[in-house]
N, C-alpha and C positions, 0 to 999 in steps of 0.2 A: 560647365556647371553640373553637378551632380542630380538623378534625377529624384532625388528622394520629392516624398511628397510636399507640398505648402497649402498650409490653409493662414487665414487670415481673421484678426478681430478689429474692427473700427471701434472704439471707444466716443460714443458720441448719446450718451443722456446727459450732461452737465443742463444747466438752466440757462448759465451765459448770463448771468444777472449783469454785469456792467454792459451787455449792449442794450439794456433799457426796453426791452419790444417784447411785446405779446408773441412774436414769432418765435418758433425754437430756433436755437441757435445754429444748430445743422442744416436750417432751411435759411437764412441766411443768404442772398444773393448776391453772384460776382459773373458781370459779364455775361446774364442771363442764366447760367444754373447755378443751384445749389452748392455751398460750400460741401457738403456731403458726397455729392458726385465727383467735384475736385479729389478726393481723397480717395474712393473706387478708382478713379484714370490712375492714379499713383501706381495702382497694382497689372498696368496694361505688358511692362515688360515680363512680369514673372509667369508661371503656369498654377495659379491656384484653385486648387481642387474645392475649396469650402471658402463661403465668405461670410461671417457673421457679424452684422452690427448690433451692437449694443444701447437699446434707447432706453430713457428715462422722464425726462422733462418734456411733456408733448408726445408720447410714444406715438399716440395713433397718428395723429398731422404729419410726424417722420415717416412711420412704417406707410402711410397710401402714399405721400408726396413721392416719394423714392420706386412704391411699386410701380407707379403710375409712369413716372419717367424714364426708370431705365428698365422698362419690360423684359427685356432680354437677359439678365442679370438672373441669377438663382442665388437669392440671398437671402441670409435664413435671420430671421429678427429674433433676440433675445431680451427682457424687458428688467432692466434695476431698477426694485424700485423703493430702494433708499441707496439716495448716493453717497456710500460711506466712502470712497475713495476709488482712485487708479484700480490698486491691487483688488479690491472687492467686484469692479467691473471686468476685470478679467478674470476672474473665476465664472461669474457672472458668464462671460462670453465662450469658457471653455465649455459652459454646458450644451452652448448649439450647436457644437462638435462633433464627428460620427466615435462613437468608442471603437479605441482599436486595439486589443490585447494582444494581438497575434505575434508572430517572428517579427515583422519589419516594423513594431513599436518605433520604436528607438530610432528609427529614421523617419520619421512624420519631425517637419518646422513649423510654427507658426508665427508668423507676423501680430504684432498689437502695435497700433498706431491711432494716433487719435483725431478726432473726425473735423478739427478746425485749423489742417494746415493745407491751406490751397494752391499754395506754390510752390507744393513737394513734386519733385520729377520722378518718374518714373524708372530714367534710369538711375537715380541716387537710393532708391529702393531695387533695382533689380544688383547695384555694387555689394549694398549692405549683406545680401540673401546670398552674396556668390562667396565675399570674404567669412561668413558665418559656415561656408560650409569647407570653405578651403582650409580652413583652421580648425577646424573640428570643435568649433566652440561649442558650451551651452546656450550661450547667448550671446549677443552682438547689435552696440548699441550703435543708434546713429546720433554722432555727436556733430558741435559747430561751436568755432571760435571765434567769437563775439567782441565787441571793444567794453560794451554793459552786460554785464549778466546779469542785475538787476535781482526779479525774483524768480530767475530761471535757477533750475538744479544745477550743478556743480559734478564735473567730473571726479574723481580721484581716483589717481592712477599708483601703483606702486613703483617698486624701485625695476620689476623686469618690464615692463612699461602698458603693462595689460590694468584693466578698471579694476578695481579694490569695491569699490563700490560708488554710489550717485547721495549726494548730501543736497535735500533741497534748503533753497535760501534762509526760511523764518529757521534751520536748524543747524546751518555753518557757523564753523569757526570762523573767527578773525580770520585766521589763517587762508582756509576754503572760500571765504567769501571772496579772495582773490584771485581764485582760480576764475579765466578766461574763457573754458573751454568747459559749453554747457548742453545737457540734457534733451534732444530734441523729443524724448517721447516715443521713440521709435525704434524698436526692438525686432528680433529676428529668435525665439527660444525652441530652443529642442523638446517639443509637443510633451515626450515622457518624462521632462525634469520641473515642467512650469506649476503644474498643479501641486506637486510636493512641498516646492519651493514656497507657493505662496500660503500654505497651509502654514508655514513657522511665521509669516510677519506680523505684527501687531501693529497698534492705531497708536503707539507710545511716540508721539511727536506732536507737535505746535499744533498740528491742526486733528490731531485725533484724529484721523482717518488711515487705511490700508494701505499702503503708496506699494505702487510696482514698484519704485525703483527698488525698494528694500530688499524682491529677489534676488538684484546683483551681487548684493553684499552675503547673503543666505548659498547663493550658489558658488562664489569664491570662496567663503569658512568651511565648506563642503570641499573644497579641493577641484572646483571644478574652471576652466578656462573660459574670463568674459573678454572678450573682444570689443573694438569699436572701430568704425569709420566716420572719418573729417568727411560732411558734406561739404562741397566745394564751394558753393554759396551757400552764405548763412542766413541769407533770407529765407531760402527754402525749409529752414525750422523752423520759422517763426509762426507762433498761433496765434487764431484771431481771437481776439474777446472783449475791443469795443469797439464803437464806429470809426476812430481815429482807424484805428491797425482792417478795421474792413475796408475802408477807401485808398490805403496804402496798397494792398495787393489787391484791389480793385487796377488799380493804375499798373500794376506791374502785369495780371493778365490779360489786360487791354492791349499794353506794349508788345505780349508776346503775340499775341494774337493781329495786329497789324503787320509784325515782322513777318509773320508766317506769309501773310497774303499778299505782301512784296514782295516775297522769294516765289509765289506763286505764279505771279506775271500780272497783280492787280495795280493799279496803279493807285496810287495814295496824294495826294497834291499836297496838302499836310496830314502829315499822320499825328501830330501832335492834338490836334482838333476834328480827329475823326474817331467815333466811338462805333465798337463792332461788339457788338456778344456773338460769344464763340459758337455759336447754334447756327449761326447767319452761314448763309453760301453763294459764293460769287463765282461767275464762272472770266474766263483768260480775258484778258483786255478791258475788263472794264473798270470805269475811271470814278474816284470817287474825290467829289470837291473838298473844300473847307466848311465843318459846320455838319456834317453828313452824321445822322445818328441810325443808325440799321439794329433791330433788335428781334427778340422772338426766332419765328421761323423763318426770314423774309432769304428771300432768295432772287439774284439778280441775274439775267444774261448773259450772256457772252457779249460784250462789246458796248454797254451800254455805260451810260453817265447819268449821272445821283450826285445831285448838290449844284450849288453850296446850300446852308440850310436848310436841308430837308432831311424830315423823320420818318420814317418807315417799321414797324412794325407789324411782323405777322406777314406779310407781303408779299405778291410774288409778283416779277417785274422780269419781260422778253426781252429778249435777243436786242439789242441795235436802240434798244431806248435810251428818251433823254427826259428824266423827274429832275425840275427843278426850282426850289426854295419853294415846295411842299410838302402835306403829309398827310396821312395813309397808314390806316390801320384793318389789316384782314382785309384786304382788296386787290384785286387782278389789274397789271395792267397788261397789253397785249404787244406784240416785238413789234417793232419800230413807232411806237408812240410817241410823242411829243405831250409832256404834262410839266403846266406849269406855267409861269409862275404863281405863286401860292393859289396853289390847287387846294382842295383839301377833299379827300377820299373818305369815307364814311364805311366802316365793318359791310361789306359784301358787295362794295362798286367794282364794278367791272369796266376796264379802258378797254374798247375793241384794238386789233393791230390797227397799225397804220394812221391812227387818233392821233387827231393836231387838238389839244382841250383849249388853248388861249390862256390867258390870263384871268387869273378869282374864280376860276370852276371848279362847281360844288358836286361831287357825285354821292350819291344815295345809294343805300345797300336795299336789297327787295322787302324790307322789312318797312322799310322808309317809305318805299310807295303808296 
């Protein structure tokens, strides 16, 4: 791959009005983080030099929620604050950009992707970033082909089989509305064409509003080459935006997330009725029953056994132990402990090692005392 530069824009002020919640919709939770963090991991295969999200609805609850969580990250907040569309949030997002006028303009790329797809891979963004540079494109979309396209965008391809342009649903033809192969939102633009581009589009469509996708067609009448790549699963496009489509890929990164920790050496007895958030950490051998809900920070042994029914949260749990059909929030238990059955752990109880608790033991955090 080439090593021009990459910068990145998350598109995530929308309101999210159909998921119903006072919450913003980028804070939104799957498997203990934020739908927002989903969308950052997205960008772990590329090298990107700038990462700018773009809030709106909620800015400040987005901007600490995200400072706060992923520390490490140097990401630069941009605030819309009227959501006129796509295209108006990516101007929006070009301005938290560094300017670069110099010789190597024209080789800066940036990514725009929008902040409610949680089951986007990483490598299906580092494919799109390599085919956008191996073709010398302006742009390069990531598309997926669908059995519904529903009110997703519409590709249209010409006759040498490159994008013509993106026709969203309320504005297809008959025709277009049968097109299969739709829109995932996620783009790859050559840094010095983007801003020009979207200075020609207009809000003249169904919803009055700025739509990126209109630079494709702006950059094609221009002479200029758009590209696309077939995500290989099509779920991996798909956005969230009500609670139905949240607990849909709720379950899918739960599933990825149990596979991971069987190819790890955990043992799962059903992994159908085992719930993990992907924050959790188990070390080699350890066995988890039917019923086993682990969440937060909670962190287990090496060799120990959790479940069946027991909840854990926030948790730290030694070497050789055995939690069972209880629960535990913000509490120590120590290596080779025996807890349980229905224990219940109270935010700061501490199990010493070696703790046999019995049956219906209550422990108190120092608060409690």
């Amino acid at each position: 791959m080439s090593e021009r530069s990459l910068s990145a824009i998350v598109l995530a002020a929308g309101a999210g009005t159909r998921m119903k919640s006072a919450r913003p919709k980028p804070l939104h939770l799957l498997a203990g983080r934020t739908m927002l963090q989903y969308m950052l991991d997205s960008l772990a295969d590329c090298r990107t030099g700038h990462v700018v999200v773009v809030v709106g609805h909620g800015a400040e609850r987005v901007t600490k929620k995200l400072q706060a969580a992923e520390p490490d990250l140097h990401l630069t907040f941009v605030e819309q604050h009227q959501q006129l569309g796509t295209g108006d949030a990516a101007s929006v997002g070009l301005t938290g950009l560094p300017e670069d006028d110099g010789p190597d303009a024209d080789d800066h790329d940036v990514l725009v992707l929008p902040g409610d797809m949680p089951l986007l891979r990483p490598s299906s963004i580092a494919e799109l970033v390599r085919v956008h540079r191996e073709t010398g494109a302006a742009c390069t979309v990531l598309t997926a082909v669908v059995d519904d396209p529903g009110r997703l965008g519409r590709i249209v391809r010409g006759r040498d089989d490159q994008v013509t342009r993106i026709v969203e649903a309320a504005d297809a033809s008959p025709e277009e509305a049968e097109i299969c192969e739709i829109n995932t939102a996620v783009y790859v633009f050559r840094q010095s064409l983007l801003a020009p581009a979207l200075r020609r589009i207009t809000p003249e469509n169904a919803q009055g509003e700025y739509y990126l996708t209109d630079v494709v067609g702006v950059l094609r009448d221009a002479g200029y080459t758009v590209a696309a790549v077939q995500v290989g699963d099509p779920a991996e496009g798909e956005g969230i935006n009500d609670r139905e489509q949240l607990a849909s890929a709720e379950a899918e990164l739960r599933r990825r997330t149990n596979e991971q920790w069987l190819r790890a050496g955990v043992t799962l007895v059903d992994p159908a009725s085992t719930y993990l958030d992907s924050t959790v950490q188990l070390g080699p051998d350890v066995t988890l029953f039917p019923g086993t809900i682990l969440q937060g920070d909670t962190v287990i042994g090496a060799g120990s056994e959790i479940g069946p029914n027991t909840r854990l949260v926030d948790c730290v749990v030694g070497a050789g132990s055995v939690v069972e059909q209880s629960n535990g929030r913000d509490a120590e238990i120590g290596a080779g402990a025996v807890v349980g059955p229905f224990a219940v752990l109270a935010p700061g109880a501490s199990i010493p090692d070696e703790t046999v608790t019995g049956p219906f033991y209550a422990a108190s955090g120092p608060d409690d005392a």
